[in-house]
DRENDO-1510 file (C-alpha; in Angstrom, 1 decimal, always signed):
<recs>
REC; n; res; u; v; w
REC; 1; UNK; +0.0; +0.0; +0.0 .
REC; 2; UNK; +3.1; +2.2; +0.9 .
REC; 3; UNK; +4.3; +1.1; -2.2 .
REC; 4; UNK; +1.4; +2.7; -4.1 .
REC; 5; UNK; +1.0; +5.7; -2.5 .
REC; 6; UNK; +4.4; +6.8; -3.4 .
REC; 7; UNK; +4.2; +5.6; -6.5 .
REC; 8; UNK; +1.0; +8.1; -7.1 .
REC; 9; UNK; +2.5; +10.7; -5.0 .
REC; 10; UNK; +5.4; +11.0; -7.6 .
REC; 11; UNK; +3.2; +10.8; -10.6 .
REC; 12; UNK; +0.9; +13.7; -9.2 .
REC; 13; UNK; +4.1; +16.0; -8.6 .
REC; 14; UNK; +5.8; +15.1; -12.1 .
REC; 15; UNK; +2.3; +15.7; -13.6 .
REC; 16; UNK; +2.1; +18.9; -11.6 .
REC; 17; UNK; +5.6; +20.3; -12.3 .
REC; 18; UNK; +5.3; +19.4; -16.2 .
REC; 19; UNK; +1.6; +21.4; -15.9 .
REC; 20; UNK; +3.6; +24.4; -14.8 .
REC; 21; UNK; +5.5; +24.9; -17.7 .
REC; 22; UNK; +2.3; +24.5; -20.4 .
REC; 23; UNK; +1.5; +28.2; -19.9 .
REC; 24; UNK; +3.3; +32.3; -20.1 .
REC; 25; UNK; +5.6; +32.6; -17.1 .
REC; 26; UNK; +6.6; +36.4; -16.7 .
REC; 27; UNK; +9.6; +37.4; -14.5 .
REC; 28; UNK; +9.7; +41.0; -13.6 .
REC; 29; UNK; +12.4; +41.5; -11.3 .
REC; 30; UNK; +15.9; +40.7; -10.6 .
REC; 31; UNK; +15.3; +38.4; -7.8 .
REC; 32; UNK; +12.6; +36.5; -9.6 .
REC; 33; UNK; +15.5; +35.5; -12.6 .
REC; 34; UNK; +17.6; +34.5; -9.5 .
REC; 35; UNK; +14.9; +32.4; -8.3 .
REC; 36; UNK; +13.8; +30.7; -11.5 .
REC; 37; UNK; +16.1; +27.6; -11.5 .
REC; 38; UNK; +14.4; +26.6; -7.7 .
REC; 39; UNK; +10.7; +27.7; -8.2 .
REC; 40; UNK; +10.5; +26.5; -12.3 .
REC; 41; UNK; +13.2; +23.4; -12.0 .
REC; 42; UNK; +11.2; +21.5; -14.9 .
REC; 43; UNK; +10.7; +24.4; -17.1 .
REC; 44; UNK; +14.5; +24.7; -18.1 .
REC; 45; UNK; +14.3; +22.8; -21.2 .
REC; 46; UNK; +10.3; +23.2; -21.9 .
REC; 47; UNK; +9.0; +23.8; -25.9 .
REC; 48; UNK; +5.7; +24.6; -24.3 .
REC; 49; UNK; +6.8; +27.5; -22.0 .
REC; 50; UNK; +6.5; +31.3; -23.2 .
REC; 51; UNK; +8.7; +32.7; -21.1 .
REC; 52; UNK; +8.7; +37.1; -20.4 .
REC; 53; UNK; +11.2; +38.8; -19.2 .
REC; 54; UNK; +10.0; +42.6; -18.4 .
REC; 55; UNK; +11.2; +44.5; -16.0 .
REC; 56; UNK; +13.9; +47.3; -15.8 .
REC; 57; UNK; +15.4; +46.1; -12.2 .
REC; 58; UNK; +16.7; +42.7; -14.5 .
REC; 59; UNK; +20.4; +43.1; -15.3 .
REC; 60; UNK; +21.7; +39.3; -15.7 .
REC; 61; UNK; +20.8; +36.5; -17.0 .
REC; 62; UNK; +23.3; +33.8; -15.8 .
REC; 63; UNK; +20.7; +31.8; -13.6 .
REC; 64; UNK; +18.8; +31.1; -16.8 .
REC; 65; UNK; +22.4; +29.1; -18.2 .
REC; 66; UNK; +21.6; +26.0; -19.3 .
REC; 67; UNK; +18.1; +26.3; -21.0 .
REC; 68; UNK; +18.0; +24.9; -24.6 .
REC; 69; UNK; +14.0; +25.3; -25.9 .
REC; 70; UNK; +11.3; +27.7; -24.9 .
REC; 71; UNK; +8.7; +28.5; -27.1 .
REC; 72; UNK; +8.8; +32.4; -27.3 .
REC; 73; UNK; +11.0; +34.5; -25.4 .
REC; 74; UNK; +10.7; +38.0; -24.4 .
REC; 75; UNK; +13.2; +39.9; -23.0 .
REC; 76; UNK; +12.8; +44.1; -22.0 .
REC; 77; UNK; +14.8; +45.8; -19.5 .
REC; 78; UNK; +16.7; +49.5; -19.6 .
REC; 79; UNK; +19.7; +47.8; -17.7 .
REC; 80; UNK; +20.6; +44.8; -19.1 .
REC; 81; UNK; +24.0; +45.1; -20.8 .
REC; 82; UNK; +24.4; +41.5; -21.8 .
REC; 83; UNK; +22.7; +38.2; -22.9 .
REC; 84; UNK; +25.2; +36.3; -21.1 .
REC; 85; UNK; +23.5; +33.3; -19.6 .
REC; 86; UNK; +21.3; +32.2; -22.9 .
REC; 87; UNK; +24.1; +30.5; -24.4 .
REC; 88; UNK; +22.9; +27.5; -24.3 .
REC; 89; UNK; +19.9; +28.8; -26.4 .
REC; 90; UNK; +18.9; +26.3; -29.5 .
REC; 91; UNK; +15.5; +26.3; -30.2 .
REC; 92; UNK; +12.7; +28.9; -29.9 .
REC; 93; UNK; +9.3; +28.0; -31.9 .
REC; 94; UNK; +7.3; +30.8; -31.6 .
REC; 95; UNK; +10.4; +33.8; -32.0 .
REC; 96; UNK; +12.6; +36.1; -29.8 .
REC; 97; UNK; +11.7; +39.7; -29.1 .
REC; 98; UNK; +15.4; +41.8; -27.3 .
REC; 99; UNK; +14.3; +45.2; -26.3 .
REC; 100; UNK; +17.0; +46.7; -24.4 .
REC; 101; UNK; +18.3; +50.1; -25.1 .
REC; 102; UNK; +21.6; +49.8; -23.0 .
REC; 103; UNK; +22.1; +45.9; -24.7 .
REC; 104; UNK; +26.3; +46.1; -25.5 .
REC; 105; UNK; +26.8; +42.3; -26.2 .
REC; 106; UNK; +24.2; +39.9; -27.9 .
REC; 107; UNK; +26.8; +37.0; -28.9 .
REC; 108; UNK; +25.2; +34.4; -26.6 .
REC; 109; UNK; +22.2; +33.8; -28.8 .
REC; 110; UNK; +24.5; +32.8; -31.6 .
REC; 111; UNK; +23.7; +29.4; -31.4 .
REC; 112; UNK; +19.9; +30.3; -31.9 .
REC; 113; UNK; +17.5; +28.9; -34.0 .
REC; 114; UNK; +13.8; +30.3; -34.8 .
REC; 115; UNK; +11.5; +31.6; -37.6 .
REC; 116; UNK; +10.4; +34.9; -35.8 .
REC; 117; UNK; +12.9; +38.1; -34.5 .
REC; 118; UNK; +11.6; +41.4; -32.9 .
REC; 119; UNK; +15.1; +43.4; -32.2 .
REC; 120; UNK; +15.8; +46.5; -31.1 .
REC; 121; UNK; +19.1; +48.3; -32.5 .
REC; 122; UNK; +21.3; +49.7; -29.7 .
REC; 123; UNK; +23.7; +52.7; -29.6 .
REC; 124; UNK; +26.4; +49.3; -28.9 .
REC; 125; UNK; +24.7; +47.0; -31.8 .
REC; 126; UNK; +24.3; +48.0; -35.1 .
REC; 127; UNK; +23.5; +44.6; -37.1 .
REC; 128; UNK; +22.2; +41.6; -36.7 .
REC; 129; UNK; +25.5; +39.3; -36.3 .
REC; 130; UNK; +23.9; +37.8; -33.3 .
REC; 131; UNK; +21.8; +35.6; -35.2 .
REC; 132; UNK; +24.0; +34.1; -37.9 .
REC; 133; UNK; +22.9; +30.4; -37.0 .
REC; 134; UNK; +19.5; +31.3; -38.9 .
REC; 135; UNK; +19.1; +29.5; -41.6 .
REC; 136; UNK; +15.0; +30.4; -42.7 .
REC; 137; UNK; +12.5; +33.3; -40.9 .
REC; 138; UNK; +9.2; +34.2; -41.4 .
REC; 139; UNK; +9.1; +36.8; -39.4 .
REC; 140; UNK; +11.4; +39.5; -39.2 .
REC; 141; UNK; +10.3; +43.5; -37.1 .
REC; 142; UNK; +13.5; +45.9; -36.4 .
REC; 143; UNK; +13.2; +49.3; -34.5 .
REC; 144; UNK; +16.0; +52.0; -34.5 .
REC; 145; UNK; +18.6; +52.5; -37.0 .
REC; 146; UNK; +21.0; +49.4; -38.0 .
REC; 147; UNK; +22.2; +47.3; -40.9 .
REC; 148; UNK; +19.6; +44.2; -41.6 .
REC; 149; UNK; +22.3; +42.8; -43.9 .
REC; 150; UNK; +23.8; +39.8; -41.9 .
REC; 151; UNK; +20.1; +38.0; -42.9 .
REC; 152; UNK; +20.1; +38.7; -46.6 .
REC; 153; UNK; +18.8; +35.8; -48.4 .
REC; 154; UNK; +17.5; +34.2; -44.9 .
REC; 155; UNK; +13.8; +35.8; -44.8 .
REC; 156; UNK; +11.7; +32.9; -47.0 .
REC; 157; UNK; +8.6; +31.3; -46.9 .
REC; 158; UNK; +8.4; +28.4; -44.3 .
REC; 159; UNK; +5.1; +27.9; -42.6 .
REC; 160; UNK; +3.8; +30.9; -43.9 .
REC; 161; UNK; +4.6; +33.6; -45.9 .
REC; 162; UNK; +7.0; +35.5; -44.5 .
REC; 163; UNK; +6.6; +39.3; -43.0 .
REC; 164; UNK; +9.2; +42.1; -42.8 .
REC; 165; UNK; +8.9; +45.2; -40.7 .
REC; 166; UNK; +11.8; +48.4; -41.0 .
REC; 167; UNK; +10.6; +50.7; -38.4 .
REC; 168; UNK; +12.7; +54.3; -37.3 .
REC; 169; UNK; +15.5; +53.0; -39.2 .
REC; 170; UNK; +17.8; +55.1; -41.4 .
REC; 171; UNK; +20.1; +53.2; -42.3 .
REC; 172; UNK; +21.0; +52.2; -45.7 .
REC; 173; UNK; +19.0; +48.7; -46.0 .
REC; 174; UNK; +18.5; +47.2; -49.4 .
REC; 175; UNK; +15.2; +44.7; -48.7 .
REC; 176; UNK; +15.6; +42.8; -52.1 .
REC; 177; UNK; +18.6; +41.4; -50.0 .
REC; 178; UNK; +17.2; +39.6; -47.4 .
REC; 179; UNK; +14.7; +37.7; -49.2 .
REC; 180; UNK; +15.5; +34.1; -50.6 .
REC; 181; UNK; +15.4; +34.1; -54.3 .
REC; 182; UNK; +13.0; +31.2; -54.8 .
REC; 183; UNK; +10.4; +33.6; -52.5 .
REC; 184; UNK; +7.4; +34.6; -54.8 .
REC; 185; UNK; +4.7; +35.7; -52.0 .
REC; 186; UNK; +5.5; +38.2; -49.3 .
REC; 187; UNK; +2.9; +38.1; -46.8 .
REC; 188; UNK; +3.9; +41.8; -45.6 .
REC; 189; UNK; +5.8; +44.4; -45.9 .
REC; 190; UNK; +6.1; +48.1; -43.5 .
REC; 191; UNK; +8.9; +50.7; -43.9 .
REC; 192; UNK; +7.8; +53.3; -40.9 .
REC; 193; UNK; +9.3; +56.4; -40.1 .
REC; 194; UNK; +12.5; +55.6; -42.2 .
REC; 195; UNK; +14.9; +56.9; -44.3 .
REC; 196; UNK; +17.1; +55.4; -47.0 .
REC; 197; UNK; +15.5; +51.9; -47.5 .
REC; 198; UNK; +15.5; +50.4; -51.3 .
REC; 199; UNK; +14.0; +47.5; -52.8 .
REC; 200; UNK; +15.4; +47.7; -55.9 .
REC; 201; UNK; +14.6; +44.3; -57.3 .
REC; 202; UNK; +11.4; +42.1; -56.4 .
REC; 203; UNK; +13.2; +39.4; -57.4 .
REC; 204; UNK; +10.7; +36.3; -58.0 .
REC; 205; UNK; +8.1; +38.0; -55.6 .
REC; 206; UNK; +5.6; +38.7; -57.5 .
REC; 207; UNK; +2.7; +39.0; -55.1 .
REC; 208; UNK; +2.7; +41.0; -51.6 .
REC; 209; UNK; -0.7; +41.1; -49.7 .
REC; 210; UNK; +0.6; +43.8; -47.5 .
REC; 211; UNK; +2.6; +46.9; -48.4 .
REC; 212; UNK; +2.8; +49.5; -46.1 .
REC; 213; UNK; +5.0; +52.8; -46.5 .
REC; 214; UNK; +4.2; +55.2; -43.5 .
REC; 215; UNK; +6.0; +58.6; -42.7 .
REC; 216; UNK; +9.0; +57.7; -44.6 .
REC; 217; UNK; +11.9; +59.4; -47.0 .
REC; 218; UNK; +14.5; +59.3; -49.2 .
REC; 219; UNK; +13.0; +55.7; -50.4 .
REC; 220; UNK; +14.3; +54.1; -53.5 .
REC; 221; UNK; +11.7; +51.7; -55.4 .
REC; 222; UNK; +12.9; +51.7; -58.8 .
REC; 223; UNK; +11.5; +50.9; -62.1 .
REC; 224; UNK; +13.3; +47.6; -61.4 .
REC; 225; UNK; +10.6; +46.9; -58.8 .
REC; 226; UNK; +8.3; +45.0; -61.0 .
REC; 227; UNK; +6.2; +43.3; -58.6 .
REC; 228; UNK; +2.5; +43.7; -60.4 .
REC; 229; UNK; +0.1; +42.8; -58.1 .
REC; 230; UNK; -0.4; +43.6; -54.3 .
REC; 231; UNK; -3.5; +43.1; -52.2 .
REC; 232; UNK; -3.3; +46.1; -49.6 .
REC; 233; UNK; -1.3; +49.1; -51.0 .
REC; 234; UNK; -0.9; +51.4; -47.1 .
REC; 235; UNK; +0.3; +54.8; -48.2 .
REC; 236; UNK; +0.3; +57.6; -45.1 .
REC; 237; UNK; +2.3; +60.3; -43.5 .
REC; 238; UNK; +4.4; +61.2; -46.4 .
REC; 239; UNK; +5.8; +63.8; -48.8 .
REC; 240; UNK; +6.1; +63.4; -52.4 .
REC; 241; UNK; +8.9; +65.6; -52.7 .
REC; 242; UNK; +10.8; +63.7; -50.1 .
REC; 243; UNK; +10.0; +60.4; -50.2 .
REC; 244; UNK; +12.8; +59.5; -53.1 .
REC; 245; UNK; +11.8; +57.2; -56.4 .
REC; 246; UNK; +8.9; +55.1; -56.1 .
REC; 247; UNK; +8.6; +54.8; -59.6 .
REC; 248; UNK; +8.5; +51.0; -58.9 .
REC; 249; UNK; +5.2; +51.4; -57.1 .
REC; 250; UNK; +4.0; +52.3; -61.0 .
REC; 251; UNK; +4.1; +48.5; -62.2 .
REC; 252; UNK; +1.6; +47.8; -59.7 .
REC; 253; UNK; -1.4; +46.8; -62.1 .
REC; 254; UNK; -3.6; +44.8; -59.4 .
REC; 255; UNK; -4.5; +46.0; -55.8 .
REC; 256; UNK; -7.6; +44.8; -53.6 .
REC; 257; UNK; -7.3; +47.7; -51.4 .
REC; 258; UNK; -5.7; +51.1; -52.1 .
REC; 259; UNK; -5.3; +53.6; -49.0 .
REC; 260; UNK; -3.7; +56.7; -49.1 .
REC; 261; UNK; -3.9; +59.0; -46.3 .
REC; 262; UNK; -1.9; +62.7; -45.9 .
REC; 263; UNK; +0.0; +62.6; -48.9 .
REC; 264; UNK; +1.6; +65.7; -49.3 .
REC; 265; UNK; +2.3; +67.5; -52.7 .
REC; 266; UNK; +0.4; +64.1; -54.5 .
REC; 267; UNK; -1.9; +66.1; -57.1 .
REC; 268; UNK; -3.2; +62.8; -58.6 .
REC; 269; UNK; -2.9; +59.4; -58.2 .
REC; 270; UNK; -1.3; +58.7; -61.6 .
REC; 271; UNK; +1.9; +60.2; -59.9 .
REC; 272; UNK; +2.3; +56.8; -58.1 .
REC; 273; UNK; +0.0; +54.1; -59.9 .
REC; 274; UNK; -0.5; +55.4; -63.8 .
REC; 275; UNK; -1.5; +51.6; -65.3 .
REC; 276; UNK; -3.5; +50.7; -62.1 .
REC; 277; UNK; -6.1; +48.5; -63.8 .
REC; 278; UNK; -8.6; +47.2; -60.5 .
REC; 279; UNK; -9.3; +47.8; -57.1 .
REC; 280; UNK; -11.1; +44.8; -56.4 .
REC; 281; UNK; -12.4; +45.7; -52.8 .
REC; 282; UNK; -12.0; +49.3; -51.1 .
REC; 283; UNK; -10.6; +52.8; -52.3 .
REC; 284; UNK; -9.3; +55.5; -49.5 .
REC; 285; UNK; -8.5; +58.3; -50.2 .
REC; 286; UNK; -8.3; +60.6; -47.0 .
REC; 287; UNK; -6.6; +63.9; -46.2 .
REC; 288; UNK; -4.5; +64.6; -48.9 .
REC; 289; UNK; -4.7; +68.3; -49.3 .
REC; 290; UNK; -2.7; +68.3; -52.8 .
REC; 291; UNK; -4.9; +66.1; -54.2 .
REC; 292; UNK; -6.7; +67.2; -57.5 .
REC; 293; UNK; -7.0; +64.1; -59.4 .
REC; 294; UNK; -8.1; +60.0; -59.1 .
REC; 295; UNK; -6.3; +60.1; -62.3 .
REC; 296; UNK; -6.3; +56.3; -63.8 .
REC; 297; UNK; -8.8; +55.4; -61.4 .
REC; 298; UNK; -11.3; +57.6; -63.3 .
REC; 299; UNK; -12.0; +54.4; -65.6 .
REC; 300; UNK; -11.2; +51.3; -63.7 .
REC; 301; UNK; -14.4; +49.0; -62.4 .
REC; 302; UNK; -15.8; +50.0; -58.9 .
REC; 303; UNK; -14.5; +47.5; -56.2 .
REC; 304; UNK; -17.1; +44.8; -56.1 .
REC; 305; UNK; -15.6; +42.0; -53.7 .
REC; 306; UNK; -14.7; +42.9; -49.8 .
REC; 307; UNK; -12.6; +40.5; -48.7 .
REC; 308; UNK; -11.3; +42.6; -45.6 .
REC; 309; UNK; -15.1; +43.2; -44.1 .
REC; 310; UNK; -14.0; +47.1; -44.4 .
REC; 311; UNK; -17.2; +49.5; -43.2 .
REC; 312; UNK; -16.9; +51.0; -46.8 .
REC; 313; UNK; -15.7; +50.4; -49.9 .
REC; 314; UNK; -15.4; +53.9; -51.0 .
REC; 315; UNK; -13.6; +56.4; -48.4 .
REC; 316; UNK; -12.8; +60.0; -50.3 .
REC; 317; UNK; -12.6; +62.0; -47.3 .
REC; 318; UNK; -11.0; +65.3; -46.5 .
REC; 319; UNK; -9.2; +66.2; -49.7 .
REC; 320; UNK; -10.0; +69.7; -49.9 .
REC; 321; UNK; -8.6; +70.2; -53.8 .
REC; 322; UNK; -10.0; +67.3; -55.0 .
REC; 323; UNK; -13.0; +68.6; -57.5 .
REC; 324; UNK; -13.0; +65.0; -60.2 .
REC; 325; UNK; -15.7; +63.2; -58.9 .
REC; 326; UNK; -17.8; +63.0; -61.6 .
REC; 327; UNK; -16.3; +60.1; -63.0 .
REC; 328; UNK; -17.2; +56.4; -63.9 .
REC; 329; UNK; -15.5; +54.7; -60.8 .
REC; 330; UNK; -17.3; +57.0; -58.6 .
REC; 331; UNK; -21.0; +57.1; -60.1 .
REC; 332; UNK; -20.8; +53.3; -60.3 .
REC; 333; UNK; -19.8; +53.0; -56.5 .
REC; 334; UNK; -23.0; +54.8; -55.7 .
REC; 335; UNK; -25.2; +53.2; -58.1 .
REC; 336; UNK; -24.3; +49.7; -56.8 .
REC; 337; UNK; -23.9; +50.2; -53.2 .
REC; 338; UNK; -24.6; +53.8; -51.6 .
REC; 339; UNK; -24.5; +52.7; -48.3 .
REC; 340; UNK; -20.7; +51.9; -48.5 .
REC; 341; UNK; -19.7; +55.3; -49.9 .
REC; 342; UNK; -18.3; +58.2; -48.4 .
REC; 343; UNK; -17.6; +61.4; -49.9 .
REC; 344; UNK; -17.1; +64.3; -47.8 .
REC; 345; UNK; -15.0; +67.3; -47.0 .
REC; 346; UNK; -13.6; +67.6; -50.1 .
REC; 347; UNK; -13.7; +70.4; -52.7 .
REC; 348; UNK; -17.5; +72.3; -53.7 .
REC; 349; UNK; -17.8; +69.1; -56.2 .
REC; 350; UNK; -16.8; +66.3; -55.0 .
REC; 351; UNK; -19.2; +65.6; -51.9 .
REC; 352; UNK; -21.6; +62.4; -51.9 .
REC; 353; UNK; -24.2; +65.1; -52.1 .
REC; 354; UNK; -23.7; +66.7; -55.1 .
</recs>
């Protein structure tokens, strides 16, 4: 009977311990990374475990030496210098995010594999050497300014298509680079509050469902870009005469959704997309206050299909030149569906009332 009871005694507590790894743990201070190996024993080497490390009073990592696989890991703190005490690091499934501005030394991670990376350029780190043992991502978000280069050709599809994200960055980064050549679908794509990004060749890819440029300048999207068709075209925040050649945004033939928002000095929309030929599924066009002309989009086929369950379909809003809206796109959109159009704040003729 002893015999038993022990027996189901150690079963409950190995059953117990393994259960406290299948969930997020967060460790916010200092003392609590010093305690981890005592109070989390089993979790050391746990795929299951999403582990968080937030908190500005954590400065070293040592106690965490020894852990292999975790399935995401988080860490952001203002004092932590080094990543000393990940080196045993292999394997993390669902990504790394490193947030920490005062970060001088990420070498430990080097022996990391994963598909996902959210990194934060320091004033000590500059590139992305840290992570030469990846071989494929899907994911890949940068903040601050630093050189991307040390992934080119590593961003590819693999479960999914993959995603790329250049944010406050103005550094010199050429994005053709860093995909794969045999990549033909890009999932997305953001360059936010950047300066001197290029994608001068699209390569293979010939479809992106997301394309985001935001508050960015001194871009260079060549003629050479030749990618034609690209579900969500995201223009907002910037200047025409600042934001360098996009003249590889002109290829684009096919979109499902076009948004421009607070394009300055744009007069029409041929300036960026003269041989647009549909917009399957929603047209914004908000705030510009240079804006004069739809141009193309005069002529094209009102978007019929709304794939993204957008409120409207047809957003011209706040463009206070704009006077073309007497135009076939336009009358179409509120012959077929009224209810999904709004035109307002724009010039004396161009208002859904007139």
């Amino acid at each position: 009977m002893r015999l038993q009871l022990s027996f189901i005694i150690t079963v409950f507590y190995a059953t117990l311990m393994c259960g406290q790894c299948d969930f997020a743990i967060i460790l916010s201070t200092q003392q609590e990374v010093d305690s981890f190996p005592i109070n989390y024993a089993s979790c050391i080497d746990s795929n299951l475990i999403s582990f968080d490390l937030l908190g500005d009073d954590i400065n070293d990592l040592s106690p965490l030496f020894g852990m292999r696989y975790a399935s995401k890991l988080r860490v952001e703190s203002s004092s932590l210098e080094s990543l000393y005490g990940l080196d045993s690091l292999v394997s993390l499934r669902g990504g790394i995010t490193i947030n920490c501005p005062a970060l001088k030394d990420c070498s430990s991670i080097n022996k990391l594999e994963t598909n996902s990376i959210r990194f934060y350029f320091t004033p000590e780190i500059k590139d992305l050497s840290c992570f030469q043992n990846i071989d494929s991502l899907g994911y890949l978000q940068t903040y601050n300014n630093g050189d991307l280069s040390s992934l080119n050709g590593r961003v590819k599809d693999g479960t999914h298509w993959p995603w790329l994200f250049i944010l406050n960055n103005t550094y010199p980064n050429e994005i053709s680079d860093l995909f794969s050549d045999d990549t033909d679908t890009v999932r997305w794509i953001t360059i936010g509050s950047s300066k001197n990004t290029s994608f001068t060749d699209s390569k293979n890819i010939d479809h992106i469902l997301s394309f985001a440029i935001i508050d960015s300048d001194f871009l260079s999207i060549p003629s050479t870009f030749n990618c034609k068709s690209i579900e969500r075209l995201w223009i907002e925040d910037n200047n025409l005469d600042f934001i360098g050649d996009i003249s590889g945004i002109e290829n684009v033939e096919y979109l499902e959704k076009l948004r421009v928002v607070n394009f300055r000095n744009l007069s029409s929309i041929n300036q960026i997309l003269p041989n647009i030929k549909n917009i399957k599924s929603s047209l914004q066009l908000i705030g510009n206050a240079d804006l004069e002309s739809v141009g193309q989009i005069d002529w094209l086929e009102p978007p019929t299909e709304n794939y993204y369950s957008d409120n409207l379909r047809l957003d011209i809003d706040n463009n206070s030149l704009l006077e073309m809206c007497d135009n076939y796109f336009i009358c179409q959109s509120l012959k077929l569906f009224p209810e999904l159009v709004r035109i307002q704040n724009n010039s004396e003729l161009c208002n859904k009332d007139y």
